[in-house]
BASEZA-635125 format. One record per residue (C-alpha): residue in one letter; residue number from 1; x, y, z. Coordinates in Angstrom, 3 decimals. Layout:
node code->A, pos->NUM, u->X, v->Y, w->Z
...
//
This chain:
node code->X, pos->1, u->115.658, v->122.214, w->120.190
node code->X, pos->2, u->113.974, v->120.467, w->123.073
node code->X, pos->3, u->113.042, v->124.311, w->124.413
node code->X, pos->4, u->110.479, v->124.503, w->121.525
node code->X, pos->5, u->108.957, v->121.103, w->122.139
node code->X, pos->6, u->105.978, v->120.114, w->124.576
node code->X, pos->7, u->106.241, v->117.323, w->126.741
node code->X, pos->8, u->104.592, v->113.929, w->126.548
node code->X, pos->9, u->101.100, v->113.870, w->127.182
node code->X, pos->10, u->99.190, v->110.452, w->128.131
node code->X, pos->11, u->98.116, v->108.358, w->125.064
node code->X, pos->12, u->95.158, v->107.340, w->126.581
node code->X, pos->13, u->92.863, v->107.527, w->129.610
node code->X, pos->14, u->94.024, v->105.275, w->131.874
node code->X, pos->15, u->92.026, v->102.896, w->133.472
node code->X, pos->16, u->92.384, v->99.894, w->136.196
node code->X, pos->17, u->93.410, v->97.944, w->132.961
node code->X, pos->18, u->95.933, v->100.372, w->131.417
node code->X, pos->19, u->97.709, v->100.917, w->135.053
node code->X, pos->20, u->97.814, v->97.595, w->136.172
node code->X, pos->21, u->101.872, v->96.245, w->135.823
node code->X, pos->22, u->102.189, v->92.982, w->134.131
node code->X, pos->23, u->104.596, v->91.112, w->132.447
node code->X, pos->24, u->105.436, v->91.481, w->128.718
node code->X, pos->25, u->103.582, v->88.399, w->127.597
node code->X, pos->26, u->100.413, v->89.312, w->129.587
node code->X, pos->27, u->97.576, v->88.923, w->127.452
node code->X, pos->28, u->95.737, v->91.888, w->128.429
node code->X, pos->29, u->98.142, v->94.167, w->127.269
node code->X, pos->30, u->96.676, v->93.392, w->123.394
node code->X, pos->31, u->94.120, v->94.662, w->122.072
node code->X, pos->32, u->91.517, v->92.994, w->119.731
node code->X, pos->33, u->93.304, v->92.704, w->116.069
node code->X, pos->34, u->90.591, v->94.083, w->113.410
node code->X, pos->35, u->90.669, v->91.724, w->110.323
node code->X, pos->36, u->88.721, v->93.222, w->108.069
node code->X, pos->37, u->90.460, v->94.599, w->105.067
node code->X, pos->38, u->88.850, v->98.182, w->103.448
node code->X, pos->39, u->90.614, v->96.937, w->99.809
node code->X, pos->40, u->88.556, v->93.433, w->100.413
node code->X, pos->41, u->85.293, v->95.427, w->101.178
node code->X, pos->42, u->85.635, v->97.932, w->98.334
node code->X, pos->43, u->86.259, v->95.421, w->95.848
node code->X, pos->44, u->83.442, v->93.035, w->96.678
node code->X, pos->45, u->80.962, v->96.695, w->97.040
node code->X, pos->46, u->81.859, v->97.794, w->93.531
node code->X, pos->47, u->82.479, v->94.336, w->91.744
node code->X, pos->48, u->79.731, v->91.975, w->90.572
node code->X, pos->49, u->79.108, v->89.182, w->92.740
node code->X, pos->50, u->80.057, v->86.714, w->90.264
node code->X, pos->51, u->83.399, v->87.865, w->89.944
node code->X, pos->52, u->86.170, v->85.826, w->91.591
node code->X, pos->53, u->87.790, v->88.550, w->94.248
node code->X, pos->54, u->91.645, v->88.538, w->93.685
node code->X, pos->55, u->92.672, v->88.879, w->97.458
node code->X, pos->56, u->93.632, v->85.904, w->100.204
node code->X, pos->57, u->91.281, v->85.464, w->102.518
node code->X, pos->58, u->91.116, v->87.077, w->105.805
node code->X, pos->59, u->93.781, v->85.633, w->108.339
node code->X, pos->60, u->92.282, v->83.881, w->111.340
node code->X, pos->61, u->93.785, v->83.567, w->115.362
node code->X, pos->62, u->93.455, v->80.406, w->115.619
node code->X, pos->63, u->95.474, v->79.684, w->112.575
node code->X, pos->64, u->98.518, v->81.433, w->114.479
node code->X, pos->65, u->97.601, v->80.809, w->118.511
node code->X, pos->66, u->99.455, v->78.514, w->120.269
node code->X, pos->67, u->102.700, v->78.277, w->118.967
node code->X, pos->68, u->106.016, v->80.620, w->118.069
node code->X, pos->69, u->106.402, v->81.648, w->114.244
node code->X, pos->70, u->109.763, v->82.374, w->113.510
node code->X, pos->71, u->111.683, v->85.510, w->112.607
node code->X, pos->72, u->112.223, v->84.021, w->109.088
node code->X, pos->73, u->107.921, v->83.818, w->108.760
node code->X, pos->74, u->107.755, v->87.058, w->110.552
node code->X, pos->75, u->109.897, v->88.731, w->108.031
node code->X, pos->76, u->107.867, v->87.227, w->104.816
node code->X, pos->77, u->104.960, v->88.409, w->106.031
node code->X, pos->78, u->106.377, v->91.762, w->106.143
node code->X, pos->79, u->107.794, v->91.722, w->102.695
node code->X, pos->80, u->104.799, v->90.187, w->101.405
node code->X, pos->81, u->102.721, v->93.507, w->103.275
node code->X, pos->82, u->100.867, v->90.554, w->105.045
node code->X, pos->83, u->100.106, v->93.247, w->107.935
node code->X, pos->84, u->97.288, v->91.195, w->109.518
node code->X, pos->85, u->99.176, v->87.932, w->109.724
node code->X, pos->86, u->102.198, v->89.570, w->110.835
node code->X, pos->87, u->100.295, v->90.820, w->113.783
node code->X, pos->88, u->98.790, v->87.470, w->114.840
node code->X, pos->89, u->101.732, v->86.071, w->114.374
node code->X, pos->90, u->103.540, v->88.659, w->116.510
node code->X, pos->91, u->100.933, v->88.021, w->119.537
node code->X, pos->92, u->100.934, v->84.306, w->119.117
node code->X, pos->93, u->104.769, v->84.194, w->119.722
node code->X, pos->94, u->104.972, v->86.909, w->122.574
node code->X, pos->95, u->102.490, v->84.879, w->124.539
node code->X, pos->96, u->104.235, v->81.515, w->124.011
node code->X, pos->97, u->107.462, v->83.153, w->125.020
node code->X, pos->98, u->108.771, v->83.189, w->128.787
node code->X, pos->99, u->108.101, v->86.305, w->130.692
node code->X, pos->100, u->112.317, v->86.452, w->131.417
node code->X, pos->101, u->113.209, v->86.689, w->127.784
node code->X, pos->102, u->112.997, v->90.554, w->127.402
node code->X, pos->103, u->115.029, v->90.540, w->124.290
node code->X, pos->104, u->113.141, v->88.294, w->122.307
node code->X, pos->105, u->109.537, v->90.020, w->123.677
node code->X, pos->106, u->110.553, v->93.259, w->122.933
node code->X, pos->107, u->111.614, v->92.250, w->119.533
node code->X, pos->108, u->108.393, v->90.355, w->118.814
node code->X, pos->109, u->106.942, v->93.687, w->120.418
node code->X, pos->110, u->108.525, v->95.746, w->117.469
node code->X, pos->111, u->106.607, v->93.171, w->114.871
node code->X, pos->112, u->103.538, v->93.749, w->116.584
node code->X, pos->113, u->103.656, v->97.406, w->116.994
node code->X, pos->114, u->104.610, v->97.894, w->113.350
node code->X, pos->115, u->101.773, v->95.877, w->111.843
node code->X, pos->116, u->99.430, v->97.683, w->113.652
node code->X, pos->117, u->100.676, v->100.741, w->112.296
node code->X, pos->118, u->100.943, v->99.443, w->108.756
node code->X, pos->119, u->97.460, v->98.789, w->108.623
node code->X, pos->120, u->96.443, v->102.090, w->110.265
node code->X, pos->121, u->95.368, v->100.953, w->113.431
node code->X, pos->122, u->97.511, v->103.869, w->115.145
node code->X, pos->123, u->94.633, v->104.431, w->118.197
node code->X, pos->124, u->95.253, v->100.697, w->118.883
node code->X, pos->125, u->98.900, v->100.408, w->118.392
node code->X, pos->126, u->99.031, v->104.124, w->120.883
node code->X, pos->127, u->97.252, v->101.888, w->123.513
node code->X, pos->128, u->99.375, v->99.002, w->123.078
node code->X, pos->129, u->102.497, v->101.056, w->123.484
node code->X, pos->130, u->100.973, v->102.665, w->126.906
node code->X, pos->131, u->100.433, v->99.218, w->128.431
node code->X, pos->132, u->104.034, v->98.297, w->127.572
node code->X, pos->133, u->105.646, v->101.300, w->129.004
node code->X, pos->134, u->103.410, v->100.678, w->132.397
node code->X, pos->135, u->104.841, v->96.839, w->132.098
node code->X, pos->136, u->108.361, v->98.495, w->131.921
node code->X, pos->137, u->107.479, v->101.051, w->134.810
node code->X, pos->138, u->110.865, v->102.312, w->136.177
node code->X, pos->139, u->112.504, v->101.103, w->133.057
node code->X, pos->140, u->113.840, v->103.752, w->130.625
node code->X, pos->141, u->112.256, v->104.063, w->126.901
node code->X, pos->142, u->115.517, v->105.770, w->126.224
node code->X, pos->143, u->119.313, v->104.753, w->125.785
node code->X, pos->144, u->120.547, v->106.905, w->128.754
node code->X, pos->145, u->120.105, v->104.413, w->131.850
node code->X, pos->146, u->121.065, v->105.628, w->135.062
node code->X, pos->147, u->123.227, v->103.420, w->136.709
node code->X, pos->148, u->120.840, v->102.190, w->139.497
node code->X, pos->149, u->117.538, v->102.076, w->137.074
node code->X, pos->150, u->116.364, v->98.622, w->135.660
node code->X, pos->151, u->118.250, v->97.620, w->132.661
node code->X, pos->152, u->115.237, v->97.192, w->131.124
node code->X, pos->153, u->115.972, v->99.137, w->127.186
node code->X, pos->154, u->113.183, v->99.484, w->124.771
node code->X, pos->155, u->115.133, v->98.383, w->121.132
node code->X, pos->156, u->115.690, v->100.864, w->118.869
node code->X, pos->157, u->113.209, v->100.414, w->116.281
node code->X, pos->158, u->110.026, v->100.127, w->119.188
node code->X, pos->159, u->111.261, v->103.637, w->120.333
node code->X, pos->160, u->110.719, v->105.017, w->116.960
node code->X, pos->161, u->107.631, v->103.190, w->116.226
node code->X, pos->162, u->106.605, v->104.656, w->119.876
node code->X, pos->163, u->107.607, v->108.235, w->118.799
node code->X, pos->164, u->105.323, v->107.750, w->115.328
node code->X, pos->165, u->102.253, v->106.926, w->116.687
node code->X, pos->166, u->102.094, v->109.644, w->118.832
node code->X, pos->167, u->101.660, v->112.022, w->116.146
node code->X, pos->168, u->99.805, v->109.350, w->113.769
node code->X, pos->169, u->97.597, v->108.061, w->116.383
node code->X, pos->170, u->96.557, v->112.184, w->117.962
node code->X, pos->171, u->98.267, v->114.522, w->116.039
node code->X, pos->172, u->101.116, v->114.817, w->118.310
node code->X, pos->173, u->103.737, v->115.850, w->116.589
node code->X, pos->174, u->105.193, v->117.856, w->118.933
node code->X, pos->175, u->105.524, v->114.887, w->121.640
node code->X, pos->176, u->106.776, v->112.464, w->118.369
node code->X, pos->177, u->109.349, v->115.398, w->117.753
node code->X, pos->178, u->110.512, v->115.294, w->121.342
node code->X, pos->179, u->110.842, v->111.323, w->121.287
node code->X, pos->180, u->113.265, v->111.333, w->118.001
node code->X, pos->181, u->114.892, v->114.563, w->119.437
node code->X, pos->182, u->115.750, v->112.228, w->122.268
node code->X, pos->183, u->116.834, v->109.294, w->120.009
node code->X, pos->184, u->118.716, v->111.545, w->118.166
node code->X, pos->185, u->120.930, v->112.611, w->121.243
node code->X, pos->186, u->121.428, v->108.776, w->122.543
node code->X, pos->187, u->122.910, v->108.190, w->118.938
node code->X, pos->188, u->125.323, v->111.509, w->119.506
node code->X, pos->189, u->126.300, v->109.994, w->122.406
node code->X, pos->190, u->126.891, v->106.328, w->121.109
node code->X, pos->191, u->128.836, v->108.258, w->118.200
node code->X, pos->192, u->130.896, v->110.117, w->120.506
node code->X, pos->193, u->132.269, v->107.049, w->122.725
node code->X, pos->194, u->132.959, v->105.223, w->119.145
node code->X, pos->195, u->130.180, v->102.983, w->119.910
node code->X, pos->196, u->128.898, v->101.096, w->116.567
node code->X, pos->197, u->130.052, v->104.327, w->114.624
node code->X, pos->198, u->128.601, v->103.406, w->110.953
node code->X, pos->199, u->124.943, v->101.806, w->112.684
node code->X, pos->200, u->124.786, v->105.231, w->114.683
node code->X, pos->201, u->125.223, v->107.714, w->111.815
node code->X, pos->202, u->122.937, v->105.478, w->109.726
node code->X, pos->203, u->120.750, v->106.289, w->112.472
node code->X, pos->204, u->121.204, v->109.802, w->113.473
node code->X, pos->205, u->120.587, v->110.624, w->109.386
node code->X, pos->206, u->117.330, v->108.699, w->109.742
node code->X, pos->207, u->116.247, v->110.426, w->112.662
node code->X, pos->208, u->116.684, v->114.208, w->111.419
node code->X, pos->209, u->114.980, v->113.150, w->108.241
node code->X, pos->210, u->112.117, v->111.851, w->110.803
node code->X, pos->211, u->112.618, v->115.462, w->112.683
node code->X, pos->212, u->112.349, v->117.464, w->109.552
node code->X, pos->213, u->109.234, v->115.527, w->108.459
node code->X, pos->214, u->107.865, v->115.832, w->111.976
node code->X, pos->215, u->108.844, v->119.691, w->112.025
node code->X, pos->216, u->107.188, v->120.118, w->108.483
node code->X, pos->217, u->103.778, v->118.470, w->110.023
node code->X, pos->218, u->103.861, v->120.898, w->113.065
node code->X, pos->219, u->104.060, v->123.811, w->110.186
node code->X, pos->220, u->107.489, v->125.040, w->111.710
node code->X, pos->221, u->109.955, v->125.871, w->108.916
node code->X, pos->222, u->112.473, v->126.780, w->110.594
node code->X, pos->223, u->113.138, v->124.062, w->112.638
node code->X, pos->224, u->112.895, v->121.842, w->109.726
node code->X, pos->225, u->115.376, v->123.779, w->107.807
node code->X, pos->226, u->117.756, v->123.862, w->111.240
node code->X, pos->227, u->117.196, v->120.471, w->111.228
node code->X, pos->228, u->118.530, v->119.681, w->107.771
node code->X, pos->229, u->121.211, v->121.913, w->107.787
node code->X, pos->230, u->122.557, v->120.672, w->110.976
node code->X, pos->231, u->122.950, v->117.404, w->108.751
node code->X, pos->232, u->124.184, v->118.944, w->105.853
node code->X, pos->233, u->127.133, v->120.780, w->108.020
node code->X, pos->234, u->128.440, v->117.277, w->108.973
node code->X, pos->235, u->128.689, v->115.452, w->105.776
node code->X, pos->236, u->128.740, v->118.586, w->103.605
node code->X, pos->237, u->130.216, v->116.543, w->100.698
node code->X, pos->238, u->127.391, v->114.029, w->100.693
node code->X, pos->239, u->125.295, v->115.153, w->98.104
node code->X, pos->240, u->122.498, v->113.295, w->98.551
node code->X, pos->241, u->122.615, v->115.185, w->101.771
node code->X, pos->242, u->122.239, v->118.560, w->100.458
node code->X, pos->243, u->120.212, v->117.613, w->97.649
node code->X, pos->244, u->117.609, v->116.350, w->100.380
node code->X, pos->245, u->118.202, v->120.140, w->101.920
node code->X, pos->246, u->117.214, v->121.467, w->98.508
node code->X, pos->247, u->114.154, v->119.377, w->98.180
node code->X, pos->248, u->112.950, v->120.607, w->101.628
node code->X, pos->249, u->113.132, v->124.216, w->100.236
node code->X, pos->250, u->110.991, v->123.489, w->97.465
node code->X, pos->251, u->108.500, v->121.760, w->99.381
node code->X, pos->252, u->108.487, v->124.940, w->101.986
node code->X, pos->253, u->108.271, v->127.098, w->98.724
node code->X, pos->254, u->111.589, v->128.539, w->98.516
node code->X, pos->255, u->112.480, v->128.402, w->94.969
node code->X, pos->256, u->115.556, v->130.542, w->95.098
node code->X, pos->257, u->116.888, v->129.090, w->97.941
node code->X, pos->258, u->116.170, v->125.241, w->96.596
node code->X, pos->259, u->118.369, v->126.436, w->93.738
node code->X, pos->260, u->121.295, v->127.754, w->96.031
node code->X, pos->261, u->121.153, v->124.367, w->97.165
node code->X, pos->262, u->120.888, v->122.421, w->93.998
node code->X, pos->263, u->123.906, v->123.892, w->92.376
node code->X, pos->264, u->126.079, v->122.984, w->95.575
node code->X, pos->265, u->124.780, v->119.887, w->94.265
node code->X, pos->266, u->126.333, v->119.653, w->90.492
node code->X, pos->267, u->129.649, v->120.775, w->92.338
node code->X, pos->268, u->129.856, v->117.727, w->93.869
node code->X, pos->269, u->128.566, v->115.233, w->90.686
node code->X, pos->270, u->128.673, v->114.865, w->87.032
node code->X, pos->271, u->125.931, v->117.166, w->85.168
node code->X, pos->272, u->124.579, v->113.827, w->83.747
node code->X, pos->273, u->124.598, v->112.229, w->87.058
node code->X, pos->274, u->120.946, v->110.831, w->88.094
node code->X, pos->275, u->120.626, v->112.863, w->90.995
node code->X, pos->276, u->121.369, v->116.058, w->89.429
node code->X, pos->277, u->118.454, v->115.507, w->86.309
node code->X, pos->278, u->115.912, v->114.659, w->88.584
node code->X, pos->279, u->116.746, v->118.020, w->91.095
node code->X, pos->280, u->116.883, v->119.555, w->87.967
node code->X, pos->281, u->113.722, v->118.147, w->87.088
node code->X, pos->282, u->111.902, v->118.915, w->90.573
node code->X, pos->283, u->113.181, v->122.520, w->90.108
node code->X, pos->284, u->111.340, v->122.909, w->86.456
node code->X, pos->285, u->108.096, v->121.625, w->88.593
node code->X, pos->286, u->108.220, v->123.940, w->91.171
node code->X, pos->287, u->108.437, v->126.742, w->88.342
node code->X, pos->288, u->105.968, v->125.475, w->86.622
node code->X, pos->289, u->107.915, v->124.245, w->83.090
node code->X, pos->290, u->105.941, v->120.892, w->82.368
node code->X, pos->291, u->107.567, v->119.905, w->79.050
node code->X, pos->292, u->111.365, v->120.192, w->80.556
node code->X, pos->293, u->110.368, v->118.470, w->83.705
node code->X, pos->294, u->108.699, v->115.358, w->81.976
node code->X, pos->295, u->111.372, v->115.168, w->79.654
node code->X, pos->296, u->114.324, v->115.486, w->82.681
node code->X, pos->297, u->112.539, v->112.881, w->84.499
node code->X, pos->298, u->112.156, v->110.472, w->81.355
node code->X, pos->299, u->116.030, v->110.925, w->81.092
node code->X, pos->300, u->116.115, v->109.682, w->84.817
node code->X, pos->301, u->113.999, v->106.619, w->83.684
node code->X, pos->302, u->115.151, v->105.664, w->80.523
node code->X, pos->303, u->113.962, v->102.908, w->78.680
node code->X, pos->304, u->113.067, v->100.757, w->81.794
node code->X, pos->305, u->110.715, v->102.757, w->83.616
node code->X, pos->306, u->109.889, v->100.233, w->85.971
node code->X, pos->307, u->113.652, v->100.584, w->87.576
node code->X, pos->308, u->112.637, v->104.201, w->88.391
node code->X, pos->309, u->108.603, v->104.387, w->89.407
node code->X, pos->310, u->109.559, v->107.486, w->91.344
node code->X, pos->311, u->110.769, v->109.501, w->88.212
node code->X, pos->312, u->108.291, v->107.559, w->85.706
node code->X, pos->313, u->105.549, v->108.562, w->87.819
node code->X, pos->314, u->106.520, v->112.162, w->88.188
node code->X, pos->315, u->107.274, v->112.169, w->83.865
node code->X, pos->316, u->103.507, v->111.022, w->83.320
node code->X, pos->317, u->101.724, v->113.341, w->85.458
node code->X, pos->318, u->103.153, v->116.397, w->83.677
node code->X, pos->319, u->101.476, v->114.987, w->80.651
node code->X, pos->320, u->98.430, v->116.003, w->83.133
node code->X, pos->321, u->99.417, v->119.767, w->83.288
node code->X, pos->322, u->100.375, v->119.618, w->79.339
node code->X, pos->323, u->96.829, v->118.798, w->78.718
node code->X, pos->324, u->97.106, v->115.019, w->77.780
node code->X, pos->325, u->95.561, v->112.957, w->80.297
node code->X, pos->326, u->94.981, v->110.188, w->78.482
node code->X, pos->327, u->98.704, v->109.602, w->77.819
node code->X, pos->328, u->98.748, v->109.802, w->81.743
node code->X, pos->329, u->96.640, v->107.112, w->82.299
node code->X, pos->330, u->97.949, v->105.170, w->79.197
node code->X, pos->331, u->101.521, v->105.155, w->80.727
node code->X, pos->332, u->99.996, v->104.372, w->83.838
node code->X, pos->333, u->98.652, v->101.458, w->83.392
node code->X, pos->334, u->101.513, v->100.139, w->81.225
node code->X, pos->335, u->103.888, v->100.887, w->84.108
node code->X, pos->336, u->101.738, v->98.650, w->86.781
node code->X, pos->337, u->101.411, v->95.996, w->84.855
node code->X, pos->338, u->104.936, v->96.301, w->84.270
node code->X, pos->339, u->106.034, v->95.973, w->87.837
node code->X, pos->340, u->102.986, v->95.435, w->89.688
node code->X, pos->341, u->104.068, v->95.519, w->93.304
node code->X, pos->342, u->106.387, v->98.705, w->92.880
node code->X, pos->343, u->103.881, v->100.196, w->90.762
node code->X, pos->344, u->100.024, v->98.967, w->90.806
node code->X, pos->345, u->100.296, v->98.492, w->94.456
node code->X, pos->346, u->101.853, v->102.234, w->95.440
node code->X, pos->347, u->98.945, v->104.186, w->96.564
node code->X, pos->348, u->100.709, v->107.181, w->95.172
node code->X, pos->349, u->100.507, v->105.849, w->91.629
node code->X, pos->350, u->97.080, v->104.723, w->92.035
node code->X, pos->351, u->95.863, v->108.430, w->93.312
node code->X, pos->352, u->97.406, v->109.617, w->90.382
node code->X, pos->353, u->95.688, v->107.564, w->87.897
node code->X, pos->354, u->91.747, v->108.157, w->89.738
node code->X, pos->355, u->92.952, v->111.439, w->89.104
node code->X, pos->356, u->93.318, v->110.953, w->85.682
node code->X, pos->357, u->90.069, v->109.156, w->85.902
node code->X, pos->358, u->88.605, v->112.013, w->87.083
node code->X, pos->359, u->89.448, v->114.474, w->84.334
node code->X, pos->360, u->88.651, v->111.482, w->81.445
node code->X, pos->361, u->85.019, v->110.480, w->82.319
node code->X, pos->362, u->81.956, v->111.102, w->84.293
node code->X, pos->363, u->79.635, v->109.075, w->85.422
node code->X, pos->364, u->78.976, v->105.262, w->85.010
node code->X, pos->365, u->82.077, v->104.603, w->82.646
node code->X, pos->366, u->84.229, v->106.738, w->85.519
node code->X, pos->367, u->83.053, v->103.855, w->87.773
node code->X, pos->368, u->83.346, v->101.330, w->85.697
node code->X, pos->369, u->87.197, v->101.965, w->84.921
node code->X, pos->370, u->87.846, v->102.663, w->88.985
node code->X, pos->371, u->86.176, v->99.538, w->89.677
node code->X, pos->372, u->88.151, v->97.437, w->87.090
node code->X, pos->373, u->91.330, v->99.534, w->88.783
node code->X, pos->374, u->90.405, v->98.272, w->92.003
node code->X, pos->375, u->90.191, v->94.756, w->91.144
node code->X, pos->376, u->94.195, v->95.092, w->89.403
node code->X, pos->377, u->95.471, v->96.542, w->93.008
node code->X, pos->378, u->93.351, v->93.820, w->94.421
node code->X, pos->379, u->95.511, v->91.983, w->92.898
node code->X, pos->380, u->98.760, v->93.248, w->94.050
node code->X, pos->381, u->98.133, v->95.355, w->97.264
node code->X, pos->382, u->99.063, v->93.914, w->100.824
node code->X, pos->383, u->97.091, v->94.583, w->103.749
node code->X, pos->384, u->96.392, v->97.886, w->104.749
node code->X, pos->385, u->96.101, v->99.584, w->101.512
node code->X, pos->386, u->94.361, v->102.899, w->101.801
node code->X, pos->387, u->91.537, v->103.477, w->99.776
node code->X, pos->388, u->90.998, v->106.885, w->99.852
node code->X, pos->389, u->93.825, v->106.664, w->96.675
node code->X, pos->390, u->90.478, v->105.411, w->94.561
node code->X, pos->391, u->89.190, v->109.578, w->95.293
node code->X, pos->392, u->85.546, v->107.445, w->95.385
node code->X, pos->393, u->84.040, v->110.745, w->97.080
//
């Protein structure tokens, strides 16, 4: 695999202050945190002044500078999607921590690396990751150390993060393929000398779902099907596994071998298994039978729709292709208020009901009911929401 993939090219120019080695709480290896939030400034452009905005306000530095936040704040912010805090917070505690705690830097490193990247800020968190591997010069990224080298390691989760932005951040995917391509042979390895056996398959599935994505992105089927059913041929009796396989097929457009796959599938589970109606469902998408799709995926969601967004989603947008798009956006709605974060903050959801927008009304009612949409998100949406789900152009 590695044959077909380009090396690493530099993620940045560098200059006197990209080069420059420093330790990993050096404050010049940050760069400026943006804290403006494009959900804050589309609300308050479309809104009437007079309306109370639903969102916090902006975070600040000096409300996080100077002291260490712990792991357990750290990890609310994340699971509250408070992406700008978490980043403060992040720098704040690698710059109160001692340069000889690599561990806990490189941890707090991770934080920092992955708010950036939650709220889009890939060009930033690409330079940030440039600066740390010159601060770790000598050091490998990677889990196979020679002997002699520093025992500096980059954790697991920075490496990926490190792999991702080189495609989100300049369209790399080739270099982001060859980073999880590498991963995905450390694991091998780990896996081979019985080295945490169940963390290192958790992780080698992760990474050729990563590879196939990455190999989908660089338009090259073929190693995205290799991929896949290199995975498939070592848990062949997984069939989430090969239902994933199947999925890939549709999405590169072959039907007939999607349904190869599927009914490997419903060898290895009950007909009325989940998994099996919504693959069956997915299949009467991809050839184009709306009415048996919405009803397969209502099956999957039963009476509590907000259990199963995914499937609930997919059920109310072939109302779209049956000609009712007001029952879309009627359904909708009732399913974000239902479960607001799962649902009225999923920029998926939202896309779907502008959509619906879109084919309703024209003109000022069309933004009148996006604005009034934007407000409920508002209301539910972490940082880093993206906007372009609103289809305002």
């Amino acid at each position: 695999m590695s044959s077909l993939l380009s090396g690493i090219r530099s993620l940045s120019p560098q200059s006197p202050t990209d080069t420059a080695r420093r330790a990993l709480n050096d404050v010049r290896l940050f760069v400026p945190t943006p804290l403006t939030d494009a959900l804050d400034d589309l609300v308050h452009a479309h809104t009437p002044t007079d309306r109370p905005t639903p969102r916090r306000d902006a975070p600040t530095p000096d409300a996080f500078a100077g002291r260490m936040h712990s792991y357990e704040i750290l990890n609310q912010y994340i699971v509250g999607a408070q992406w700008r805090a978490l980043a403060l917070a992040a720098e704040a505690s690698i710059l109160e921590t001692p340069a000889d705690e690599e561990r806990t830097l490189f941890k707090l490193w991770t934080y920092r690396i992955l708010a950036l990247c939650s709220l889009g800020h890939y060009a930033n968190a690409a330079r940030e990751i440039r600066r740390l591997e010159v601060a770790t010069m000598g050091a490998s990224v990677y889990e196979h150390v020679h002997p002699r080298s520093p025992t500096i390691v980059w954790p697991f989760e920075l490496r990926v993060l490190r792999a991702q932005v080189a495609g989100l951040a300049l369209d790399d995917w080739p270099t982001c393929a060859d980073r999880l391509s590498s991963l995905h042979r450390a694991c091998h390895r780990r896996l081979a000398r019985q080295t945490d056996v169940e963390l290192n398959q958790q992780r080698t599935v992760r990474l050729s779902f990563m590879l196939a994505t990455c190999a989908v992105r660089m338009r090259d089927a073929q190693l995205a099907v290799r991929v896949m059913d290199h995975l498939v041929s070592e848990a062949p009796t997984d069939p989430r596994l090969t239902s994933a396989m199947a999925r890939l097929h549709l999405q590169l457009g072959s039907i007939r071998e999607a349904e190869l796959q599927f009914v490997k599938v419903e060898q290895l589970i009950p007909p009325d298994d989940k998994l099996a109606r919504m693959n069956r469902a997915l299949y009467a998408v991809a050839s184009g039978k709306w009415e048996a799709a919405r009803d397969l995926f209502h099956s999957v969601a039963g009476d509590v729709p907000e259990e199963h967004v995914c499937a609930a989603n997919n059920a109310f947008v072939c109302e779209v292709y049956l000609g009712h798009p007001q029952r879309m956006l009627d359904a909708l709605q009732r399913l974000m208020v239902a479960a607001p974060r799962a649902a009225g903050a999923s920029e998926e959801l939202v896309f779907n009901y502008c959509t619906g927008l879109d084919l309703h009304y024209d003109g000022a009612k069309l933004r009148e009911e996006k604005a009034r949409k934007m407000v409920d998100v508002a209301t539910w949406a972490g940082d880093g929401f993206n906007t372009a789900s609103f289809k305002l152009q």
